[in-house]
C-alpha positions in Angstrom: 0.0 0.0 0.0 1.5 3.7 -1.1 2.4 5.6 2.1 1.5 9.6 2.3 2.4 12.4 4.2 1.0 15.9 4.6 2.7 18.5 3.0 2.3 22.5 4.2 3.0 25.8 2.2 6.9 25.7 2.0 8.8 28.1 4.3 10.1 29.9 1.6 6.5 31.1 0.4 6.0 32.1 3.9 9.3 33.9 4.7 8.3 36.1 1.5 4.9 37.1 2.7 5.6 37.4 6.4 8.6 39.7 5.0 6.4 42.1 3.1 6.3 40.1 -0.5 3.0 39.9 -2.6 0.8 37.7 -3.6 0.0 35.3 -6.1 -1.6 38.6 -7.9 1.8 40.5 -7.0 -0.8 42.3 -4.2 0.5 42.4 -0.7 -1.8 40.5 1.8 -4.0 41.9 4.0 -4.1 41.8 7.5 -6.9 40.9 9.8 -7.9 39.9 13.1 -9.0 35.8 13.5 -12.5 35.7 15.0 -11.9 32.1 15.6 -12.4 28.9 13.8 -12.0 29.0 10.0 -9.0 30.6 9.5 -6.8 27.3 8.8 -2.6 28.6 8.5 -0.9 26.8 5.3 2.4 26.8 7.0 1.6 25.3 10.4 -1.5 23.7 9.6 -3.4 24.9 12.7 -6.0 27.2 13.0 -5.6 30.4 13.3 -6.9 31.5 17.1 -9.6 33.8 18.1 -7.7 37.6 18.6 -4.7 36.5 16.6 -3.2 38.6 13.3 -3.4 36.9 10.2 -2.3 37.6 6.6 -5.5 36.7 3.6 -4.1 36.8 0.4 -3.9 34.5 -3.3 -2.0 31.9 -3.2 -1.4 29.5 -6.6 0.4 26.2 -5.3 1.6 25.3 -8.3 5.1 25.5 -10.0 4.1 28.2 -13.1 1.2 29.7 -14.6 -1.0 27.2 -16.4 -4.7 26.8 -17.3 -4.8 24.1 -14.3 -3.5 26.4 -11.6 -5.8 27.2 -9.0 -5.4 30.3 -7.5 -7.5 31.5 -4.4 -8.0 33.0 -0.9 -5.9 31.5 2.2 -4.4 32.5 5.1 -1.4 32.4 7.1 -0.5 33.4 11.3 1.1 36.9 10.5 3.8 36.1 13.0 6.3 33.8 11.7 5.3 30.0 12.8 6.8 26.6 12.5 5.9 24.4 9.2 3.7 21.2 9.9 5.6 18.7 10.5 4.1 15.6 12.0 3.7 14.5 7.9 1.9 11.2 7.9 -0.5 12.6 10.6 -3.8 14.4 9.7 -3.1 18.1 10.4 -5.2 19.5 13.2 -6.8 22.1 10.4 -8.5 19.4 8.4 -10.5 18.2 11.7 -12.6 21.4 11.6 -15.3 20.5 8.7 -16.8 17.0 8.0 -15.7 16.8 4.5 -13.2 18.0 1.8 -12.5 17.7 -1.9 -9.9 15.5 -2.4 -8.5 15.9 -6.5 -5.5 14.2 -7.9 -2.7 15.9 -10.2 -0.4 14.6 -12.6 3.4 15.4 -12.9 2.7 18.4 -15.2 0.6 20.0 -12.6 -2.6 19.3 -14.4 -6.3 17.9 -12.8 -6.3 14.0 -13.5 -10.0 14.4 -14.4 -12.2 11.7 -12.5 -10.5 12.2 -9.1 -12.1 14.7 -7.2 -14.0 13.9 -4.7 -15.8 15.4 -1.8 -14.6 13.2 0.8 -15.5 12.9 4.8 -12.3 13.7 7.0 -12.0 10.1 8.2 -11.3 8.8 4.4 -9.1 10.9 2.9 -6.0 9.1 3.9 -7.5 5.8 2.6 -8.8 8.2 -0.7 -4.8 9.5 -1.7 -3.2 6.0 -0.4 -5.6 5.1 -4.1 -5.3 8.1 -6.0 -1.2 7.8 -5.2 -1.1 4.2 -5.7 -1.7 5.1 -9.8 0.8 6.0 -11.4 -0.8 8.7 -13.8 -1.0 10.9 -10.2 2.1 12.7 -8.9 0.3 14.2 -6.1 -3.3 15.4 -4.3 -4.8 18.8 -3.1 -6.9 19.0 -0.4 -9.6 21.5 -0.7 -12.3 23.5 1.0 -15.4 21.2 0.0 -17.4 24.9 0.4 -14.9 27.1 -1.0 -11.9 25.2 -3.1 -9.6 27.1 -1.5 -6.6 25.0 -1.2 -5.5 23.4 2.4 -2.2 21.4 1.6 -1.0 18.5 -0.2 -0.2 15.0 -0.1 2.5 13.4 -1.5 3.5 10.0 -2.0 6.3 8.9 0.6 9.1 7.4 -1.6 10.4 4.1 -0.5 13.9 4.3 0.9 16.4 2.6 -1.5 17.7 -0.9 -0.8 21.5 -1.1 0.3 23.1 -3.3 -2.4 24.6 -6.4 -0.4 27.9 -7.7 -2.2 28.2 -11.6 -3.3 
């Protein structure tokens, strides 16, 4: 069975907006106060708090500008945190909403048409352990089931390579 971990925002793409850098639509992000749940950070995977500073602005995880990237709204703490981790572990943000869309893309970036799914928080690892075990999929988003707004990845864990024993 394919193995999968969770994969946040990379630091870099945070460094850049915490540091005053724009946006996916070279705007710089606004900041606003977290009234609680539903403001989900992309670099630490945890919700944002009640009373804490965030950063809203358009993020486009994908490598270059292509008809497939997705761009949209999503937030990050506007004080520097730590990147998720804990990879193969479901990050505490997707445990706030019953259900996400789950969509499968190939190693040129592009939707693998047929996989998305709206899937209940309690499948999805079983969904991208499927959708990873093909091989026409190089990776999957997970998205806001409401919104689409893009959560964080998952990406196959590569087996480690066998020592070569001599004769």
């Amino acid at each position: 069975m394919t193995a999968i971990r969770f994969v946040a925002m990379p630091t870099t793409d945070a460094e850049r907006l915490w540091n005053g850098g724009r946006d996916a639509y070279d705007r710089l992000p606004e900041t606003i106060v977290s009234d609680g749940p539903g403001h989900p950070c992309r670099h630490c995977l945890q919700n944002i708090d009640a009373g804490q500073a965030l950063l809203v602005f358009a993020y486009r995880p994908f490598p270059e500008l292509q008809p497939y990237a997705e761009t949209g709204p999503v937030f990050l703490h506007r004080q520097p945190c730590a990147r998720y981790a804990a990879e193969e572990i479901m990050p505490p943000m997707l445990t706030t909403s019953r259900d996400f869309i789950v969509r499968g893309y190939s190693e040129n970036d592009r939707i693998v048409y047929g996989t998305g799914a709206v899937t209940e928080i309690g499948d999805i690892p079983a969904y991208c352990k499927e959708l990873l075990g093909r091989s026409d999929i190089a990776y999957v988003h997970v998205r806001s089931a409401r919104n689409n707004c893009f959560q964080c990845r998952i990406d196959k864990v590569k087996a480690p390579a066998l020592a070569e024993t001599g004769a």
